[in-house]
C-alpha positions as CSV (number, residue, x, y, z in Angstrom):
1,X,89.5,-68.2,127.5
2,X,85.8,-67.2,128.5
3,X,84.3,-65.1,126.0
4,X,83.6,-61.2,126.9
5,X,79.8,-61.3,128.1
6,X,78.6,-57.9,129.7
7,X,78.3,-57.6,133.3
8,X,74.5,-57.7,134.9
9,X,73.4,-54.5,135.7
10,X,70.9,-53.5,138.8
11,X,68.7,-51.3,137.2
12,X,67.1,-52.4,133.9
13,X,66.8,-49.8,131.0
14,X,63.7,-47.4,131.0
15,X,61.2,-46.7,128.1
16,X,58.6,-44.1,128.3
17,X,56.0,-45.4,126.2
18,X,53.8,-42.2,124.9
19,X,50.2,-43.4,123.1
20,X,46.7,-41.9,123.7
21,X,45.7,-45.2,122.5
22,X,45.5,-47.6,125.8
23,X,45.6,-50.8,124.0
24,X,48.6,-49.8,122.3
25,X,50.3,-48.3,125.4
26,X,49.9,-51.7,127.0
27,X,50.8,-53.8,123.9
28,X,53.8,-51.9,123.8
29,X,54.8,-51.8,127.3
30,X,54.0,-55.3,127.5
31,X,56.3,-56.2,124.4
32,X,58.9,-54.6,126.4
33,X,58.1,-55.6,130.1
34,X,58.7,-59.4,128.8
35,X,61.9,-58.3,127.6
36,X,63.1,-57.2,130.7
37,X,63.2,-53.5,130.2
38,X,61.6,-50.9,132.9
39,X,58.2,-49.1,131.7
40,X,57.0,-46.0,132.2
41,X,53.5,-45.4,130.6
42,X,52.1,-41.6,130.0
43,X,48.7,-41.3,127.4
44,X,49.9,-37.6,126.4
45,X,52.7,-35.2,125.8
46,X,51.5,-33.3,128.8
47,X,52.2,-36.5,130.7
48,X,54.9,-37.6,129.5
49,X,56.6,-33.9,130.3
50,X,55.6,-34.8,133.5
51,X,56.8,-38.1,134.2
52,X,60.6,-36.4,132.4
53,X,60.3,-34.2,135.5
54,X,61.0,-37.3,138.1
55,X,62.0,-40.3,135.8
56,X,65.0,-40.0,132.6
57,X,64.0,-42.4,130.2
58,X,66.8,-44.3,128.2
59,X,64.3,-44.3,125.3
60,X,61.2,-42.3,124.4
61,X,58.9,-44.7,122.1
62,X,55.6,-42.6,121.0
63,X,52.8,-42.3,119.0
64,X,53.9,-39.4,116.6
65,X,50.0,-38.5,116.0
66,X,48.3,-38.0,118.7
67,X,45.7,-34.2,119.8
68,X,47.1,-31.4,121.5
69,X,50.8,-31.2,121.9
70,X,52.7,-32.8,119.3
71,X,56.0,-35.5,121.2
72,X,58.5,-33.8,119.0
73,X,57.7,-30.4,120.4
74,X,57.6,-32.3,124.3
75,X,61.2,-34.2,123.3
76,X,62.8,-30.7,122.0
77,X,61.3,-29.4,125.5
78,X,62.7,-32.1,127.0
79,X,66.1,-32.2,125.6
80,X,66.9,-28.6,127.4
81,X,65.7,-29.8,130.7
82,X,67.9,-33.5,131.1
83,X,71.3,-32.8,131.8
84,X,72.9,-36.7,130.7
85,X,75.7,-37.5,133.3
């Protein structure tokens, strides 16, 4: 008997990776490229609203101080327009 191994699937998981820092945007999205997981980069809240618009990420990972809009205000915005199928 074979044991149980998940089946491959087409599209990888996507990560929205929210930093006003560059370096760490890219550090990040790098970390998580290599592991095979499908990156999304935005360098503010306003952004990252934006990209929520066209793209549902899987997971949000962000910088939680960063100027201007805070992410937790932008995820609670965010939660009331994804409808999860």
């Amino acid at each position: 008997m074979q044991p149980f191994t998940e089946p491959p699937t087409a599209d990888p998981p996507v990560v929205l990776v929210v930093d006003d820092e560059p370096e760490n945007r890219s550090l990040v999205t790098l970390a998580l490229q290599r592991e095979g997981y499908r990156v999304v980069g935005a360098a503010n809240a306003y952004a990252a609203l934006d990209i929520m618009g066209a793209v549902v990420p899987d997971l949000l990972f962000s910088d939680i101080v960063m100027p201007a809009r805070s992410v937790a205000s932008s995820w609670r915005r965010s939660r009331r327009s994804c409808i999860r199928v």
